[in-house]
CHARMM-style PDB file with segment names, atoms N, HN, CA, C and O in Angstrom:
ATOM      1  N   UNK     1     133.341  88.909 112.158  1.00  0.00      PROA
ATOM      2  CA  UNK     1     132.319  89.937 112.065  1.00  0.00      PROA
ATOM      3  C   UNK     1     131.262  89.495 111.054  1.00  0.00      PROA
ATOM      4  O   UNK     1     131.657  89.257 109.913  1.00  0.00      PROA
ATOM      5  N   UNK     2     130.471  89.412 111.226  1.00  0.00      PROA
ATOM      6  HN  UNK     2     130.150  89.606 112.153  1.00  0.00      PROA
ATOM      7  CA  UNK     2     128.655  89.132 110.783  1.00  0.00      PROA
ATOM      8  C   UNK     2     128.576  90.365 109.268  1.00  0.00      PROA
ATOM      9  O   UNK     2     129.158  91.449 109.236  1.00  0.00      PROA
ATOM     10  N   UNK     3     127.957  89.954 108.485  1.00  0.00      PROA
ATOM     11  HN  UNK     3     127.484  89.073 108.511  1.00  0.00      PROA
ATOM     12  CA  UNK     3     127.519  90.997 107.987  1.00  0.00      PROA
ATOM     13  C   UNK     3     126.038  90.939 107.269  1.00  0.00      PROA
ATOM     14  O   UNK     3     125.588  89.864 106.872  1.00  0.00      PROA
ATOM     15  N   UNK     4     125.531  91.805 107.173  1.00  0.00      PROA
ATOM     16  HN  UNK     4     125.897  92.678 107.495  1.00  0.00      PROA
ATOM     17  CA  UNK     4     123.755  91.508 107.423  1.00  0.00      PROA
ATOM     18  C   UNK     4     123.552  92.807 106.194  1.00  0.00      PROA
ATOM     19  O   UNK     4     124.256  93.816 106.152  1.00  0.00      PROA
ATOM     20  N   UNK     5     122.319  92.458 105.162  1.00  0.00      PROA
ATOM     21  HN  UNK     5     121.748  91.638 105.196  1.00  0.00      PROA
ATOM     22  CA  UNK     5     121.745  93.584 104.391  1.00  0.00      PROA
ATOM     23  C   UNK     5     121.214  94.371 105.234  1.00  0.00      PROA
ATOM     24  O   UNK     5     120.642  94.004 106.260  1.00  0.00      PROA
ATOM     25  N   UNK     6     121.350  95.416 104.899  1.00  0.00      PROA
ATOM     26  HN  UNK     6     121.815  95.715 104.065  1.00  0.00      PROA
ATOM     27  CA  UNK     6     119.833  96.245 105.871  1.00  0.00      PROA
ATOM     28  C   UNK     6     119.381  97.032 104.720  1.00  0.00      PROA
ATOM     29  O   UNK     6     119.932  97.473 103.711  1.00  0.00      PROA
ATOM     30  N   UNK     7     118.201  97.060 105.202  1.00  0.00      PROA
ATOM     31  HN  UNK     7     117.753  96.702 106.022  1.00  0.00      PROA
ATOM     32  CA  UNK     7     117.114  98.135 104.491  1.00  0.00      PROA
ATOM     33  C   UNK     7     116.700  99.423 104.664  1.00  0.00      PROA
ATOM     34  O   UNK     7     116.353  99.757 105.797  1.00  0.00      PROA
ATOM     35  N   UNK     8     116.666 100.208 103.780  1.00  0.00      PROA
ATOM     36  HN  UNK     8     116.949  99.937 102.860  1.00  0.00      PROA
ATOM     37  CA  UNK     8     116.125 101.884 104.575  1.00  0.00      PROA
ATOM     38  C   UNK     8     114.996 101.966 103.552  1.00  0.00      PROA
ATOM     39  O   UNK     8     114.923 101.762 102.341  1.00  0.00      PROA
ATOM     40  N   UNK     9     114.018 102.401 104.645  1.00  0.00      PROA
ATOM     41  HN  UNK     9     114.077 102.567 105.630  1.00  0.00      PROA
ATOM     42  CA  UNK     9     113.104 103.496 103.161  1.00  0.00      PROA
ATOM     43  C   UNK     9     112.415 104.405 104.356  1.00  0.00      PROA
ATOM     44  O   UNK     9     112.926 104.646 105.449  1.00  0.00      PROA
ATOM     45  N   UNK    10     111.484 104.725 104.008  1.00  0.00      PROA
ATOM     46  HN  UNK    10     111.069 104.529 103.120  1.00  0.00      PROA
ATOM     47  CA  UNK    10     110.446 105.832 104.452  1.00  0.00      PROA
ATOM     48  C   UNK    10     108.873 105.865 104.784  1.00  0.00      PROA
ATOM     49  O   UNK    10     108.089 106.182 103.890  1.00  0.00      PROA
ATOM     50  N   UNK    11     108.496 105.597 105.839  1.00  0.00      PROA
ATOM     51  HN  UNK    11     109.133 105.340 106.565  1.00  0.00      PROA
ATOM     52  CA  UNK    11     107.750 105.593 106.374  1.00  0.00      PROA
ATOM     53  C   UNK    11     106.971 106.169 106.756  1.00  0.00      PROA
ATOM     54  O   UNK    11     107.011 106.827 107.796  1.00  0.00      PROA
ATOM     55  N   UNK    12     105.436 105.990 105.487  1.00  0.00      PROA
ATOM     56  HN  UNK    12     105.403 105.455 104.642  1.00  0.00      PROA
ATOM     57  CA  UNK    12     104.625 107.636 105.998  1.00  0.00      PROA
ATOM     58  C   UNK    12     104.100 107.395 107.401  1.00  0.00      PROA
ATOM     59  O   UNK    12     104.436 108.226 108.244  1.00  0.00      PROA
ATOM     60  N   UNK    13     103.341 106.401 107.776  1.00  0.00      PROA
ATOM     61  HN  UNK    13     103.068 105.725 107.091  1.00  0.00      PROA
ATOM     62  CA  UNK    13     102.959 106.283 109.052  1.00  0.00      PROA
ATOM     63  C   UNK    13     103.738 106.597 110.601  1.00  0.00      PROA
ATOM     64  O   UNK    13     103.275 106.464 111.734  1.00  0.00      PROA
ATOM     65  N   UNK    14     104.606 106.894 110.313  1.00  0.00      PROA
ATOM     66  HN  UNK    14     104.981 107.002 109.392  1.00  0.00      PROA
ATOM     67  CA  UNK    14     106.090 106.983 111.353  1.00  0.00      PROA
ATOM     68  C   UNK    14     106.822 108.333 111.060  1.00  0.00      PROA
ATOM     69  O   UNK    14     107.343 108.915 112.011  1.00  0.00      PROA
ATOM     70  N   UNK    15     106.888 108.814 109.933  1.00  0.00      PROA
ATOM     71  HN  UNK    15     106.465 108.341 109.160  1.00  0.00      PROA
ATOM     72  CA  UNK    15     107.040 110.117 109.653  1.00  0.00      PROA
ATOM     73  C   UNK    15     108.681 109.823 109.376  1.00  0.00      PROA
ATOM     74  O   UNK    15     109.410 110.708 109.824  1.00  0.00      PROA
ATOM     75  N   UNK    16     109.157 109.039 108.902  1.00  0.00      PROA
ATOM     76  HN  UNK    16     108.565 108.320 108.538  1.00  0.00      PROA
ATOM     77  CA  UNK    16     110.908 108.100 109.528  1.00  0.00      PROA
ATOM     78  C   UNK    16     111.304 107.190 108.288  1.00  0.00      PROA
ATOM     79  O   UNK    16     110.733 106.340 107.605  1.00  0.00      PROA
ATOM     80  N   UNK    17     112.323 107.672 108.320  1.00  0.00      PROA
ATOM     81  HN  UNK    17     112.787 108.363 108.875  1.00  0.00      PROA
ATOM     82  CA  UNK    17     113.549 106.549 107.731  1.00  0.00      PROA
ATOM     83  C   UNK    17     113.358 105.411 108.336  1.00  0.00      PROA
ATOM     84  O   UNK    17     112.957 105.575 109.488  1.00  0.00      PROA
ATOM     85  N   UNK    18     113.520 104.006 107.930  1.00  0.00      PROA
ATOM     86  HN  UNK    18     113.845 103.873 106.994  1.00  0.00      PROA
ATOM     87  CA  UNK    18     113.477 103.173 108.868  1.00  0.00      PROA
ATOM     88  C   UNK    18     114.879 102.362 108.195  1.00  0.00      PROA
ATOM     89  O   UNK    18     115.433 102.514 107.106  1.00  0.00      PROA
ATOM     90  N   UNK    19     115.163 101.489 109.291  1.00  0.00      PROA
ATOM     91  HN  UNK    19     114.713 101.365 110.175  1.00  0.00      PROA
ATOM     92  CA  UNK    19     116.368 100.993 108.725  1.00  0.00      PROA
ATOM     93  C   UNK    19     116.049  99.339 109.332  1.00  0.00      PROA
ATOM     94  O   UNK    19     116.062  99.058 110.530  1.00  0.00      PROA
ATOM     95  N   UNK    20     115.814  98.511 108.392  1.00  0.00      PROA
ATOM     96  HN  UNK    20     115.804  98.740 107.419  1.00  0.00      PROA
ATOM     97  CA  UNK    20     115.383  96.927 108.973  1.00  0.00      PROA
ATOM     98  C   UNK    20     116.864  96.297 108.996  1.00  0.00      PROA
ATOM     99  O   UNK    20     117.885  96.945 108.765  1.00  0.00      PROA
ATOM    100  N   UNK    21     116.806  94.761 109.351  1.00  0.00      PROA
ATOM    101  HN  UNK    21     115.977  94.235 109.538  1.00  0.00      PROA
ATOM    102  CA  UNK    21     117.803  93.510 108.909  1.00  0.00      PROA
ATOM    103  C   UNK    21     116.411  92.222 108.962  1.00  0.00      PROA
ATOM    104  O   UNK    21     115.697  91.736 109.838  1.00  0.00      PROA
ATOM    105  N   UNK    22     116.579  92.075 107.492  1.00  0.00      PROA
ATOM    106  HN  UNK    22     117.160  92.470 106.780  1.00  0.00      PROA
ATOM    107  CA  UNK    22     115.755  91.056 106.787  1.00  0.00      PROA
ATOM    108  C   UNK    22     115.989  89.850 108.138  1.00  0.00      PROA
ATOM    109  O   UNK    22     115.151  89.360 108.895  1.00  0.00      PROA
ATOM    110  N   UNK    23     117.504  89.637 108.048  1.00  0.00      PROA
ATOM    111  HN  UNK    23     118.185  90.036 107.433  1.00  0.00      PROA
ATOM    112  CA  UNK    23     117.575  88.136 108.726  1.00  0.00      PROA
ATOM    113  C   UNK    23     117.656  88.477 110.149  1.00  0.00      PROA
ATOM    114  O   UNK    23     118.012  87.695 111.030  1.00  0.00      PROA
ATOM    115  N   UNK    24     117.331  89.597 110.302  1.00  0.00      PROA
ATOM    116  HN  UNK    24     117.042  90.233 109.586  1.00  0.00      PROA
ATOM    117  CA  UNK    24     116.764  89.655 112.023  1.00  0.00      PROA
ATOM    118  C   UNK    24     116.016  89.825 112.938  1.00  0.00      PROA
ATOM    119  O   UNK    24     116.371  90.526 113.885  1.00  0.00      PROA
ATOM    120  N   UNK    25     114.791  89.236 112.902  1.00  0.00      PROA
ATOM    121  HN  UNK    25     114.503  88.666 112.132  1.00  0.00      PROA
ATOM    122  CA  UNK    25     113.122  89.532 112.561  1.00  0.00      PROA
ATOM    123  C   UNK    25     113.318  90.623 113.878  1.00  0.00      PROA
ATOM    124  O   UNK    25     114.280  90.454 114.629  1.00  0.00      PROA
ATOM    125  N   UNK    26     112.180  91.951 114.158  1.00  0.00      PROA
ATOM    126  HN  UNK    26     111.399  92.087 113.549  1.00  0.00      PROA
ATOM    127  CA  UNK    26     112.428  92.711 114.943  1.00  0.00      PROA
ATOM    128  C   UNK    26     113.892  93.910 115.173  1.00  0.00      PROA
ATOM    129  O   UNK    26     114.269  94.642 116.088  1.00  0.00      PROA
ATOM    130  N   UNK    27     114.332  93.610 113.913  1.00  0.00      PROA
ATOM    131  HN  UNK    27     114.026  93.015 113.170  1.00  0.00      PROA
ATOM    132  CA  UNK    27     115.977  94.177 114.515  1.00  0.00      PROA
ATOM    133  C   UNK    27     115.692  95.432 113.420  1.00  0.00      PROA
ATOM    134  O   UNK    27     115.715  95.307 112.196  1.00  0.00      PROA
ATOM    135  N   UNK    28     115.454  96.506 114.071  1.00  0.00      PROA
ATOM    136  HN  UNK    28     115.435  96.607 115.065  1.00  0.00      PROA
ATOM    137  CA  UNK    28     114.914  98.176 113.231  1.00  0.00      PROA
ATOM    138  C   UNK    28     115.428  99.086 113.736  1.00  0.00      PROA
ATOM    139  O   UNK    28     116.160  98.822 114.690  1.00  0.00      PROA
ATOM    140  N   UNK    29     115.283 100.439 113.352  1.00  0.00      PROA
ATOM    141  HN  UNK    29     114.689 100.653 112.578  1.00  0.00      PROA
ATOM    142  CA  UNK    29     116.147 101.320 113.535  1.00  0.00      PROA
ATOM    143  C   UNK    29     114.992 102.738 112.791  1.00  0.00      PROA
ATOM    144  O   UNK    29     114.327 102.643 111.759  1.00  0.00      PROA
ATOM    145  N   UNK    30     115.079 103.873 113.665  1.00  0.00      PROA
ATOM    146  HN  UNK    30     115.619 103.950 114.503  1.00  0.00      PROA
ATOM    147  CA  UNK    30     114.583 104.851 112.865  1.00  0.00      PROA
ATOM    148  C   UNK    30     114.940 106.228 113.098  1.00  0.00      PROA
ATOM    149  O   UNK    30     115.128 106.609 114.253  1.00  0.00      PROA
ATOM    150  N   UNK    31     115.076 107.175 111.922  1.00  0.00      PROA
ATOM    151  HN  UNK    31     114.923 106.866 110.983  1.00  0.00      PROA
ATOM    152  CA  UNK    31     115.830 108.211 112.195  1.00  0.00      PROA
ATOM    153  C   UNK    31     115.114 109.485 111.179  1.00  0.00      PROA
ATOM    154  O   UNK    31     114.680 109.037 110.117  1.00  0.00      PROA
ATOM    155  N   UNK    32     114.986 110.589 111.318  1.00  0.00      PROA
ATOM    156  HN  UNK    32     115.338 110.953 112.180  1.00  0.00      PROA
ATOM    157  CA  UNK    32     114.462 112.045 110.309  1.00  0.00      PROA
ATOM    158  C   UNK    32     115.318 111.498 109.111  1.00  0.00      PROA
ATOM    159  O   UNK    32     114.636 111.600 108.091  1.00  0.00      PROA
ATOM    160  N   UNK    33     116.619 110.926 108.830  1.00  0.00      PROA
ATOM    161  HN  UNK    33     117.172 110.844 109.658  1.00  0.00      PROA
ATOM    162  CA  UNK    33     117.166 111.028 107.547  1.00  0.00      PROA
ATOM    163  C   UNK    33     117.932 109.317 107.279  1.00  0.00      PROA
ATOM    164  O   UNK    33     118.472 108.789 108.250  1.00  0.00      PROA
ATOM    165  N   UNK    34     117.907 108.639 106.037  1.00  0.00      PROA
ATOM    166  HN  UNK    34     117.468 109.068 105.248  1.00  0.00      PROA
ATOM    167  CA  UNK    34     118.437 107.878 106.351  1.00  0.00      PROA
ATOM    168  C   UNK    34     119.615 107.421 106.718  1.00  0.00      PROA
ATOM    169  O   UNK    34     119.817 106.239 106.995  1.00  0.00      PROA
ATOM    170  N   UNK    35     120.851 108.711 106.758  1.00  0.00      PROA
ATOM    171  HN  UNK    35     120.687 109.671 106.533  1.00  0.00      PROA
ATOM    172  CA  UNK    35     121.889 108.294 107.946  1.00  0.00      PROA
ATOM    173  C   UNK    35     121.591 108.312 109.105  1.00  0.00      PROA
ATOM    174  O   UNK    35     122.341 107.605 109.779  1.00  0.00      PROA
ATOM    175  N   UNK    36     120.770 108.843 109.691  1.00  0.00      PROA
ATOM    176  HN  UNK    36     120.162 109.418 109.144  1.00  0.00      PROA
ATOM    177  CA  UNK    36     120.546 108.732 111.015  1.00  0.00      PROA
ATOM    178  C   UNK    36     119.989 107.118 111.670  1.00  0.00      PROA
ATOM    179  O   UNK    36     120.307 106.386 112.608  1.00  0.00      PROA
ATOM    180  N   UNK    37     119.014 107.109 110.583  1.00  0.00      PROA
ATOM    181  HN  UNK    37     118.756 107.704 109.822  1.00  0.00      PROA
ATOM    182  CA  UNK    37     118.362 105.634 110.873  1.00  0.00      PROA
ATOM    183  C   UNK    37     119.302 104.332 110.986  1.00  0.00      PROA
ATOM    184  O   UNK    37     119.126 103.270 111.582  1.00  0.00      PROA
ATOM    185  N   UNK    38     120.557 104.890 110.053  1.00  0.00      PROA
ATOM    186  HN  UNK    38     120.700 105.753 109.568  1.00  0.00      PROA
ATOM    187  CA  UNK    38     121.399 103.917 109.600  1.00  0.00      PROA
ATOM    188  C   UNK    38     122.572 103.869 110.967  1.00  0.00      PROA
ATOM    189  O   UNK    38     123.314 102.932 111.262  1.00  0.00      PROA
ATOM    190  N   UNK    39     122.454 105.062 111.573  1.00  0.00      PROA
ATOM    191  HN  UNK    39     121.852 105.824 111.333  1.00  0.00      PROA
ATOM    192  CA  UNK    39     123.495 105.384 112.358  1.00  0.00      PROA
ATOM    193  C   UNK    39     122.695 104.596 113.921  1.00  0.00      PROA
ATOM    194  O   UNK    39     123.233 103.896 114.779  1.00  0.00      PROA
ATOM    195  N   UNK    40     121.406 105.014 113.818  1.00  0.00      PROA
ATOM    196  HN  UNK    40     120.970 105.583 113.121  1.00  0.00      PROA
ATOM    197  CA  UNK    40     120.718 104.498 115.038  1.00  0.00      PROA
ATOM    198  C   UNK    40     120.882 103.080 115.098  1.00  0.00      PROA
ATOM    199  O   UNK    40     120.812 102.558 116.210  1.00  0.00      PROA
ATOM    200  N   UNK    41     121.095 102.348 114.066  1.00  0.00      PROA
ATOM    201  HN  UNK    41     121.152 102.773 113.162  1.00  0.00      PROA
ATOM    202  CA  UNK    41     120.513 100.669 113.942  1.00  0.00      PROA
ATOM    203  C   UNK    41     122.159 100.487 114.551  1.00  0.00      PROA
ATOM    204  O   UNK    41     122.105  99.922 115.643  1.00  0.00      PROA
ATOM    205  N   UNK    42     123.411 100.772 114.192  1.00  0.00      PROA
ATOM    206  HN  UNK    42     123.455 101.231 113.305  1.00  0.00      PROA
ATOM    207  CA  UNK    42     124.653 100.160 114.820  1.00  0.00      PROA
ATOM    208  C   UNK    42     124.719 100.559 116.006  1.00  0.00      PROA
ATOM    209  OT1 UNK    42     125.647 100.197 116.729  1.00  0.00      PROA
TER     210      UNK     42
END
C-alpha cells in the first residue's frame, strides 16, 4: 500500500475544501468540509 501526503485547505474561488496529492499532479478532491474533501479524494 502507497502512501501519499495530501493537502486540504480552502478555496475562496470554489467555495471548497480541497484536498490535493503533491506527488500526483491532477489528483484533487473537493468537499463543503474538510472531511468530506478528504473522504471524496479515497
Amino acid at each position: 500500500m502507497s502512501k501519499y501526503e495530501i493537502i486540504i485547505y480552502w478555496s475562496e474561488d470554489d467555495q471548497a475544501f480541497i484536498a490535493e496529492v503533491p506527488e500526483l499532479p491532477g489528483c484533487a478532491a473537493d468537499g463543503a468540509t474538510h472531511k468530506e474533501a478528504l473522504t471524496m479524494w479515497r
